[in-house]
KOLFIVO-680998 format. One line per 5 residues: number of its first residue (from 1); their letters; for each residue x, z, y of C-alpha. Coordinates in pm, 1 decimal. Layout:
NUM> A> X,Z,Y; ...
//
This chain:
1> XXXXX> -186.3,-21960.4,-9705.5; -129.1,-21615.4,-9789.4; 54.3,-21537.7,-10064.7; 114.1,-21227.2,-10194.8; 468.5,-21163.5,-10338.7
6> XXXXX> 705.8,-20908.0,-10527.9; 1077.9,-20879.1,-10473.1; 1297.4,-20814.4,-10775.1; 1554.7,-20644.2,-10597.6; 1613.7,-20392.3,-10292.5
11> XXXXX> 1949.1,-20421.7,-10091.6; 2079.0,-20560.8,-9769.4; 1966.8,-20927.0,-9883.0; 1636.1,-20792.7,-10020.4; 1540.2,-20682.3,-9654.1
16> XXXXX> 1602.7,-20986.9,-9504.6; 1408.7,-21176.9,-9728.7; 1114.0,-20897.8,-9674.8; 1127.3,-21016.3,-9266.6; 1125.1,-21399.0,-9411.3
21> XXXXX> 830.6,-21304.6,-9595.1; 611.8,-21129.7,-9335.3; 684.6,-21371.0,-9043.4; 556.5,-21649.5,-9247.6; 239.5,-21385.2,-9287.8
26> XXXXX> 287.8,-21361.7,-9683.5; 204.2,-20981.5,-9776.3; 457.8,-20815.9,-9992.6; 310.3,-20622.1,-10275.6; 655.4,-20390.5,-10321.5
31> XXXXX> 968.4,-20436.2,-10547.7; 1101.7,-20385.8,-10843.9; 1476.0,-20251.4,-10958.0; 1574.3,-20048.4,-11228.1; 1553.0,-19675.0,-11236.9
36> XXXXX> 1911.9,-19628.6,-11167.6; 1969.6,-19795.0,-10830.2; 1777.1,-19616.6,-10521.9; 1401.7,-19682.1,-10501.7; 1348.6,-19599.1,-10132.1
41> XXXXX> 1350.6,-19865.0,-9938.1; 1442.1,-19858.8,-9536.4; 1120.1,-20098.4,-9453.5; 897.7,-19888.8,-9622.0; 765.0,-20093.1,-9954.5
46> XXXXX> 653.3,-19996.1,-10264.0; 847.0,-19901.5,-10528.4; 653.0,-20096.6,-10845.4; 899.4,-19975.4,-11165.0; 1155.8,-20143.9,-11344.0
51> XXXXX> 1199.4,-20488.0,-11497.0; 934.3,-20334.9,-11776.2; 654.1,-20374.4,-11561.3; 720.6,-20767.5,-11496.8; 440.4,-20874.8,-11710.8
56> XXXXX> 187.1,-20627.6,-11545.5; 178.6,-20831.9,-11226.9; 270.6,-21162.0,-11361.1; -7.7,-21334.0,-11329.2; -122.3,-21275.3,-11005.7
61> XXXXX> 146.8,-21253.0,-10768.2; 492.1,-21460.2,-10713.9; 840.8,-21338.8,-10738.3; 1183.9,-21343.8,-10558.9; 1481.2,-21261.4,-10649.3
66> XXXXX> 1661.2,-21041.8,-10393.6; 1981.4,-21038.3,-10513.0; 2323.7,-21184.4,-10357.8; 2502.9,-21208.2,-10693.2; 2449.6,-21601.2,-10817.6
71> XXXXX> 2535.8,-21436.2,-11175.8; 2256.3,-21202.1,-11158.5; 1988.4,-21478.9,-10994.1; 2090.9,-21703.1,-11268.4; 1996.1,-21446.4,-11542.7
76> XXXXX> 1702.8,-21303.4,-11388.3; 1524.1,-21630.5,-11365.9; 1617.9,-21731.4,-11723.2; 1459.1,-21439.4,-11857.5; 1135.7,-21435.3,-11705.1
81> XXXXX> 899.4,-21715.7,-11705.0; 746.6,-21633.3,-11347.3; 558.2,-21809.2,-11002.3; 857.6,-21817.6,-10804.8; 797.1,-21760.3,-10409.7
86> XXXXX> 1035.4,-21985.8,-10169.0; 1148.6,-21823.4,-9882.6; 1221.3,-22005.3,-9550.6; 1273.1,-21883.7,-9199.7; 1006.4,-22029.9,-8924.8
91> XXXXX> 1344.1,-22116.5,-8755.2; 1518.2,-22300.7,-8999.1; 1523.1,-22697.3,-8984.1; 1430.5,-22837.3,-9286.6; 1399.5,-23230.6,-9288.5
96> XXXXX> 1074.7,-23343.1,-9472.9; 1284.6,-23611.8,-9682.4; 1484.1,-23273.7,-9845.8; 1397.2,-23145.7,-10167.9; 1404.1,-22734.2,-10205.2
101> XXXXX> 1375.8,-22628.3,-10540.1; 1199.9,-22284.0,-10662.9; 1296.3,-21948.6,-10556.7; 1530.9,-22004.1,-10305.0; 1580.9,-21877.8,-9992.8
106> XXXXX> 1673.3,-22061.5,-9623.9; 1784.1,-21784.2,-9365.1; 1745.9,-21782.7,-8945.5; 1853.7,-22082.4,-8793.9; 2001.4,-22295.6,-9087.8
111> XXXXX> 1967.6,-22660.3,-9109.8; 1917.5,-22891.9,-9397.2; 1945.7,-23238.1,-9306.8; 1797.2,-23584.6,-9438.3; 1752.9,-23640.8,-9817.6
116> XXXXX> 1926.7,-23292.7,-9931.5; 1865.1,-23141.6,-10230.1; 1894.8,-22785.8,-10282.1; 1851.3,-22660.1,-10611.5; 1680.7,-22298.6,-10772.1
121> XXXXX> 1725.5,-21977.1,-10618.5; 1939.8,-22035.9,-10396.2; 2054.1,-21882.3,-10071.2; 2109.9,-22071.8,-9777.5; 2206.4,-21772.4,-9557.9
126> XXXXX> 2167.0,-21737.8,-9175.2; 2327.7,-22054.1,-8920.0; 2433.0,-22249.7,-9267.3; 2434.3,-22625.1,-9203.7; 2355.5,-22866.4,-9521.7
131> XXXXX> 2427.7,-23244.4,-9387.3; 2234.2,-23533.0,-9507.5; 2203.7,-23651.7,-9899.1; 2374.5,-23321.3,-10017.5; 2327.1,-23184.8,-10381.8
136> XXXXX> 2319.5,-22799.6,-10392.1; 2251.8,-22714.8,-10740.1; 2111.4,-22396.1,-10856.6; 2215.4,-22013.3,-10803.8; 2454.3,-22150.9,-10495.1
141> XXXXX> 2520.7,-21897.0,-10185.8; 2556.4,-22069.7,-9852.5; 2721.2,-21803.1,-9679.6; 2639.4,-21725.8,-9258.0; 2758.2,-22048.3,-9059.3
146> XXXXX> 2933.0,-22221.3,-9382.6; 2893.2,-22652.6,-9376.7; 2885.1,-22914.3,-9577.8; 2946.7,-23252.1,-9481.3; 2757.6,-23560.6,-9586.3
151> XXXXX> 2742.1,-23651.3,-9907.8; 2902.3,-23309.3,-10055.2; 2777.1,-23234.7,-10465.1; 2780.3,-22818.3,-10511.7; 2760.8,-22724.8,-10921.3
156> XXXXX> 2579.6,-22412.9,-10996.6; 2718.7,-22066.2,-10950.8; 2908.7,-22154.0,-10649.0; 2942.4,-21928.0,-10327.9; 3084.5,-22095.8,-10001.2
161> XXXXX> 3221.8,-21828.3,-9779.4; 3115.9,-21698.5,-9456.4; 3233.8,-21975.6,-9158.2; 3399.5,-22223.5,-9447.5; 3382.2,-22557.7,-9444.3
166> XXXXX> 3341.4,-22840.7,-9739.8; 3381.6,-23189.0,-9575.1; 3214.0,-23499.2,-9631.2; 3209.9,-23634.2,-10001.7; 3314.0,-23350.2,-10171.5
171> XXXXX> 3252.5,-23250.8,-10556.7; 3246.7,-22898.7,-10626.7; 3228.0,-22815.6,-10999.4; 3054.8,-22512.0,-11129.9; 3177.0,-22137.2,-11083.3
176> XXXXX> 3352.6,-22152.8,-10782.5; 3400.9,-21929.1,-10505.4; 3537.5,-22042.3,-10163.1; 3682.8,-21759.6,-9917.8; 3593.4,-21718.2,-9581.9
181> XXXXX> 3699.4,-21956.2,-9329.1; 3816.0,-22175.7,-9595.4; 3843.4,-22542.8,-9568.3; 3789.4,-22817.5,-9862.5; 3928.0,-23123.4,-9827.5
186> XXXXX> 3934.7,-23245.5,-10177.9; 3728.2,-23237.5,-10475.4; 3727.5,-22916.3,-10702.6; 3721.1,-22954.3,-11058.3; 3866.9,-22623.9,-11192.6
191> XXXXX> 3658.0,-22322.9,-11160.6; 3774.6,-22021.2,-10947.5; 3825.7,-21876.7,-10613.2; 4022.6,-22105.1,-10327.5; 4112.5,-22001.8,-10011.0
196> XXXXX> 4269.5,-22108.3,-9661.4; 4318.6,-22421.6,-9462.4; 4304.2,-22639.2,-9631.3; 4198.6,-22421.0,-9986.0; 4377.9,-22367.9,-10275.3
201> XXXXX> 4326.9,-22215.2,-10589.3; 4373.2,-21798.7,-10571.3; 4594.9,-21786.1,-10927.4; 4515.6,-21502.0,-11178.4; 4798.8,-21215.0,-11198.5
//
């Protein structure tokens, strides 16, 4: 099926979910960012307006947020009542017993494994592994090549660095990022950034 779709958003992340887009042979109608951020765009789309023109095209096209910021995803989607496209890579493996939700994106060669749940708009971002009967809740970023184990429940909001890894029956509350390389070990129920081997919390000044 062809569908035709609109990207809120125009950065780095936007332009890989353009190529996600057109290898699945959807048609991108252009994008849409506010008049103060650069409306050129390196893969040559169309420039639609701002966030005022939303409703113009509402009804006859889907949406995606573009956007690496969870925060931003999070707001976006609660203010506009929209068809919103999901974005997967032809090379990602997606087991047919996983639910993904709405809006979200699954990057180059990431894996999602039996009975997973991934939530709405999120990014699962390029060589990410999700093991079997995982909840990923909304607005998460799977960062390139993070894990998580078996059995692992993400709250909203949270990013998982770059190469990190959560192991297997894990709870991570909302609002939390984990730094690069990290590794969880034990359940997370404070919000905030943790780092290292294993993590801990990264205390405020």
């Amino acid at each position: 099926m062809n569908r035709k779709v609109i990207l809120i958003g125009n950065g780095g992340h936007a332009k890989v979910i353009a190529d996600i887009i057109k290898l699945n042979n959807d048609e991108i109608v252009g994008f849409i960012v506010d008049k103060g951020y650069d409306t050129n765009n390196a893969l040559g789309l169309k420039w639609l307006g701002d966030f005022t023109v939303i409703d113009r095209y509402k009804e006859d096209y889907e949406f995606i947020i573009a956007i690496g910021s969870n925060k931003l995803r999070n707001q976006i989607s609660e203010l506009y009542d929209l068809k919103w496209h999901t974005a997967i890579h032809p090379s990602a493996i997606i087991d047919t017993t996983c639910i993904v939700s709405e809006g979200t994106c699954i990057m180059a060669n990431a894996v999602v494994n039996s009975s997973a749940k991934i939530g709405k708009h999120c990014i699962i971002n390029t060589g990410s592994i999700v093991e079997h009967d995982c909840i990923v809740d909304d607005y998460c970023h799977l960062s390139p090549n993070s894990v998580i184990c078996g059995t692992v429940k993400i709250g909203k909001e949270v990013h998982v660095g770059a190469g990190s890894t959560v192991i297997n029956n894990i709870s991570i509350i909302d609002n939390v990022i984990i730094g690069a390389g990290a590794c969880v070990v034990k359940d997370i129920v404070e919000s905030g950034t943790y780092v290292g081997v294993p993590t801990k919390k990264v205390e405020k000044c």
